[in-house]
C-alpha positions as CSV (number, residue, x, y, z in Angstrom):
1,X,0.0,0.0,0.0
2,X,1.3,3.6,-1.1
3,X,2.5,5.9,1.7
4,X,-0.9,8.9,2.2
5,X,0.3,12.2,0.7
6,X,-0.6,14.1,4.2
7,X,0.9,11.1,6.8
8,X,0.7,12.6,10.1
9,X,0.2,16.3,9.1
10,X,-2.1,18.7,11.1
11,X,-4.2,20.8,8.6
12,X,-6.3,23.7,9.0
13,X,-9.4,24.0,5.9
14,X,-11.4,27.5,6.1
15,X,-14.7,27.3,4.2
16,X,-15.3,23.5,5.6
17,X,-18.6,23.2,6.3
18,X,-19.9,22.7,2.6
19,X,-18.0,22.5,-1.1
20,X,-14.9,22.7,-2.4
21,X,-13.8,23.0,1.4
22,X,-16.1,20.2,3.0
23,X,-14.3,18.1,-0.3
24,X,-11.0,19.2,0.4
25,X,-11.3,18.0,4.2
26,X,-12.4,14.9,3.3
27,X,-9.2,14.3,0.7
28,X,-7.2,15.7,3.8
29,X,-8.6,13.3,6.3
30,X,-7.9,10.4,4.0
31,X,-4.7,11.1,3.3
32,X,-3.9,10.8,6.7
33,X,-4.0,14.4,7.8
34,X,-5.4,15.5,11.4
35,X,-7.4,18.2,9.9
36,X,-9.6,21.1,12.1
37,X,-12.8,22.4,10.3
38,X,-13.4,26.3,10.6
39,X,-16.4,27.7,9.0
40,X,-19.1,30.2,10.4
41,X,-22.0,27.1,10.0
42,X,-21.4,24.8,13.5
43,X,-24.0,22.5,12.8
44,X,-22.1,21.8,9.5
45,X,-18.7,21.6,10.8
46,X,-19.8,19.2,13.3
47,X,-21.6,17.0,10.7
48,X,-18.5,16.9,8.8
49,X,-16.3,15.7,11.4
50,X,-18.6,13.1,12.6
51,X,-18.3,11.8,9.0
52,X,-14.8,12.0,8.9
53,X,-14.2,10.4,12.3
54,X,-16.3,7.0,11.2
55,X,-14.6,7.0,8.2
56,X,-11.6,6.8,10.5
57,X,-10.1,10.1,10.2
58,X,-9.4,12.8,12.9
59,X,-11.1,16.3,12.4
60,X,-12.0,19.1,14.7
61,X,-14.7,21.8,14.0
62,X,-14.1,25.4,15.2
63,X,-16.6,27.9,14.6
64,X,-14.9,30.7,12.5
65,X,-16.0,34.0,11.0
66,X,-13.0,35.3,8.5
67,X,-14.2,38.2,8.6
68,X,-13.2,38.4,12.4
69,X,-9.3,38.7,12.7
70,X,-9.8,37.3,16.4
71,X,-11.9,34.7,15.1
72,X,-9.4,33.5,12.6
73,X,-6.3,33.6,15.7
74,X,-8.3,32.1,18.0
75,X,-8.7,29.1,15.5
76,X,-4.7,28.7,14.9
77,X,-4.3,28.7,18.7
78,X,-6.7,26.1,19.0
79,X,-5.5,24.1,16.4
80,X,-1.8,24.2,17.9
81,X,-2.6,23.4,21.5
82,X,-5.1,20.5,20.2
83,X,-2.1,19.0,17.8
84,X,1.0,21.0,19.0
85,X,1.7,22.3,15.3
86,X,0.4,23.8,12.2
87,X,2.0,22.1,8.9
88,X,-0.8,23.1,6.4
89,X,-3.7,25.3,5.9
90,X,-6.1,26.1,3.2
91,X,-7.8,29.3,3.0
92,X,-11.2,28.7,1.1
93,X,-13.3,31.6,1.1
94,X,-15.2,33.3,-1.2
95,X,-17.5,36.7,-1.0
96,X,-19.0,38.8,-3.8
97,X,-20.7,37.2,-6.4
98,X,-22.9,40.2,-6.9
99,X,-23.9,40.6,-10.5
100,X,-24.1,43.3,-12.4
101,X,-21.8,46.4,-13.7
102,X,-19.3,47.8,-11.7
103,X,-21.7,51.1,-11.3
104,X,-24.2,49.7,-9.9
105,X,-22.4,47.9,-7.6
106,X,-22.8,49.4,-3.8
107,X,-19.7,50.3,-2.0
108,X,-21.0,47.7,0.7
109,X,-20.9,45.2,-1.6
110,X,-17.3,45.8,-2.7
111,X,-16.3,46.2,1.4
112,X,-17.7,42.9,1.7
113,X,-15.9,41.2,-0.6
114,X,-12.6,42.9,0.5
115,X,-13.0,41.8,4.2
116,X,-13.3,38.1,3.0
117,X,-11.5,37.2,-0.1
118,X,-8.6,39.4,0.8
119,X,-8.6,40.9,4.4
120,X,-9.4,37.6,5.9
121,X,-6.7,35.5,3.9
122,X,-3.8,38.3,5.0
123,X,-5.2,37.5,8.4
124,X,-5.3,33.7,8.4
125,X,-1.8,33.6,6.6
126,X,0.0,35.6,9.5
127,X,-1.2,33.2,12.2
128,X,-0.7,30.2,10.1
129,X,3.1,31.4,9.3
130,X,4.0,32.7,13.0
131,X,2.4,28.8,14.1
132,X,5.0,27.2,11.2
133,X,7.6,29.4,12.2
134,X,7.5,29.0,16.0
135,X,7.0,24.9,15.4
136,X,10.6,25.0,12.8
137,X,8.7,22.6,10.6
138,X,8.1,24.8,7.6
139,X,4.4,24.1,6.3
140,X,2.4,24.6,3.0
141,X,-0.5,27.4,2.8
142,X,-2.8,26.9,-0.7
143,X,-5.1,30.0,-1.3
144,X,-8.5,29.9,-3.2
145,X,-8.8,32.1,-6.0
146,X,-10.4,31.6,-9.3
147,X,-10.6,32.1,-12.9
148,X,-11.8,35.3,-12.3
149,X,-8.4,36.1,-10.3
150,X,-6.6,35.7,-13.6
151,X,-9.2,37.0,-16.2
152,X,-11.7,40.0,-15.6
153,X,-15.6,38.7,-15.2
154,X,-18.2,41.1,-16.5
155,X,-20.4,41.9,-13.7
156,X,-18.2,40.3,-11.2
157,X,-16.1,43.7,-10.2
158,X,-15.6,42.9,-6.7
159,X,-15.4,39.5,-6.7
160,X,-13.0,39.9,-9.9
161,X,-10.6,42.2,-8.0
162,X,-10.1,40.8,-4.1
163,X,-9.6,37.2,-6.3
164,X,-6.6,38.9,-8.6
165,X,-5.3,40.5,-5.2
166,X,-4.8,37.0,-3.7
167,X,-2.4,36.0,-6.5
168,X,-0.4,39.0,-5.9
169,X,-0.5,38.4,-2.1
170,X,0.2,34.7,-2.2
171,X,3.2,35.6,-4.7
172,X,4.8,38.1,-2.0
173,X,4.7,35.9,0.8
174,X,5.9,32.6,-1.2
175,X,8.9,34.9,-1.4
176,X,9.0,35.9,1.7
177,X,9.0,32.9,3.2
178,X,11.1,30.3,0.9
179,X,14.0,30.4,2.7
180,X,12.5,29.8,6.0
181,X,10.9,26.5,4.7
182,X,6.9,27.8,4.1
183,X,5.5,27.3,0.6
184,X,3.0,29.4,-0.5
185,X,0.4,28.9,-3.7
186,X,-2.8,29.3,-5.3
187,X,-5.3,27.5,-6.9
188,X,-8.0,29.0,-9.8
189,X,-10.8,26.7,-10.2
190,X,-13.0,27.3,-13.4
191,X,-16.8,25.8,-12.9
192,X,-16.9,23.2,-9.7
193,X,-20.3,21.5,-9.7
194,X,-21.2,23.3,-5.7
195,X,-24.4,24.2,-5.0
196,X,-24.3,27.4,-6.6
197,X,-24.0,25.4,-9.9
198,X,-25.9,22.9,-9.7
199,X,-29.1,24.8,-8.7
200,X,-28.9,26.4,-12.1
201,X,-32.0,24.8,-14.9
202,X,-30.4,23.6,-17.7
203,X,-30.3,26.1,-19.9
204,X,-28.2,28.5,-17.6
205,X,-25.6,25.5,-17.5
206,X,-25.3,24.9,-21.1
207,X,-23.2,27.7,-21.9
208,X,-21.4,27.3,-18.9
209,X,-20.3,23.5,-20.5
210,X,-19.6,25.0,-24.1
211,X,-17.2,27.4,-22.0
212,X,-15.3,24.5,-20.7
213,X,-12.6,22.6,-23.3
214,X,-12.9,19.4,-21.4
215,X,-16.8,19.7,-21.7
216,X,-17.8,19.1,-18.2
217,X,-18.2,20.7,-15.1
218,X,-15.6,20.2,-12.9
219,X,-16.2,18.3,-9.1
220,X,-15.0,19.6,-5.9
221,X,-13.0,16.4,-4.7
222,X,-10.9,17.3,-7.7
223,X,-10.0,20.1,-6.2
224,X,-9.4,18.6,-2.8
225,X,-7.1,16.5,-4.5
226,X,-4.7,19.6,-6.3
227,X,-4.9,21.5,-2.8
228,X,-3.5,18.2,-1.0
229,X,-0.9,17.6,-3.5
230,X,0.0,21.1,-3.4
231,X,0.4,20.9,0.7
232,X,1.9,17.5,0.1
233,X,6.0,17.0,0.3
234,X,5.1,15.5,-3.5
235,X,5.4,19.3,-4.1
236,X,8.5,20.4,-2.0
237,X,9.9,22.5,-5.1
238,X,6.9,24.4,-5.8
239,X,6.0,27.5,-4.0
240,X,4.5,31.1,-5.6
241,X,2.5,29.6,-8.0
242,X,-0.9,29.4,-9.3
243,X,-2.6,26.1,-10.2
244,X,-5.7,26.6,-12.9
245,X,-8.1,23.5,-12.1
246,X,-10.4,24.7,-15.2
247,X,-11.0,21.8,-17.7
248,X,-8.5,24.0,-19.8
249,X,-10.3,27.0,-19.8
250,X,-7.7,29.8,-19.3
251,X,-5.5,27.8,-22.2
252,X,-7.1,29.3,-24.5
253,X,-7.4,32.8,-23.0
């Protein structure tokens, strides 16, 4: 039997309770990662990890808001005096799928946006360093952004903008912290069948698909599965980049 790709790691997953980052935990948890569960939805997290532990995994849920900066420290503390250590973290969050032009777009709706998709990762990401630093592992931190962090997205201003921002952050820290054993990337997904998706009728979907080269929509355990290989030592030479998962959409951009 092949060694797991996360043997004996601790891992932190934001954005747990449903998703790409309920999928990713799962991948985590098999792969033999002790993994702690922070989203705002308790009765979610604690679902999950129930799950988890009768599939014979180990997971923790923490109630966390990202938008709270003592929220988000609270939840590294935690995780370090449950496990003693931090080695990998993914920061799945997303805020700001308001449509429409950038005009009529309320400032509120742009603050909101910034206070998740970028605020709250520069916030996670300095706790989950200063916990990698102070344990001398080094550790492995994969950021959500999108296909919309690398292209612009009519309608999608805000959304568009805190998603580009976290490429440029996650690039400045991988640099920042290569020689000190931290590696730091990003992953774009394209269209994930979530529940955004998959609500749609038909007819909303089917340009959606004709947008895709593969020609499907893409699942959320594939996903999990980059993320883990990412914070995997499979990776170890890899850090400041950022991995499309988009049936080979922006190949063609």
């Amino acid at each position: 039997m092949s060694a797991r790709l996360l043997e004996g790691k601790v891992a932190i997953v934001l954005g747990a309770s449903r998703g790409i980052g309920a999928a990713t935990a799962r991948v985590f948890a098999s792969e033999g990662a002790s993994v702690v569960l922070a989203a705002r939805s308790e009765d979610a997290l604690h679902g999950l990890a129930e799950e988890i532990g009768r599939s014979g995994g180990t997971a923790l849920a923490v109630r966390t808001d990202l938008g709270e900066a003592a929220s988000v420290e609270a939840l590294v503390k935690q995780t370090v005096s449950r496990f003693g250590r931090l080695d990998c973290a993914f920061n799945n969050a997303a805020d700001g799928h308001m449509p429409g032009p950038l005009a009529t777009l309320s400032v509120e709706d742009l603050d909101r946006s910034y206070a998740v998709n970028l605020r709250g990762f520069f916030v996670a990401m300095k706790h989950e360093i200063n916990a990698m630093l102070a344990s001398g592992g080094g550790g492995a931190i994969v950021n959500m952004s999108s296909t919309a962090g690398v292209n612009g997205v009519r309608g999608m201003a805000g959304y568009s903008a805190t998603k580009h921002a976290v490429l440029g952050l996650t690039k400045s820290a991988a640099l920042d912290y290569a020689d000190r054993r931290i590696r730091i990337n990003a992953v774009a997904p394209g269209p994930i069948l979530t529940d955004r998706i998959q609500a749609l009728p038909e007819e909303r979907r089917a340009p959606i698909l004709r947008a895709v080269p593969m020609g499907r929509i893409g699942d959320a355990e594939e996903v999990g599965r980059s993320v883990a290989w990412l914070c995997s030592d499979a990776a170890s030479y890899i850090t400041g980049v950022t991995l499309a998962i988009d049936g080979g959409r922006l190949a063609g951009a």
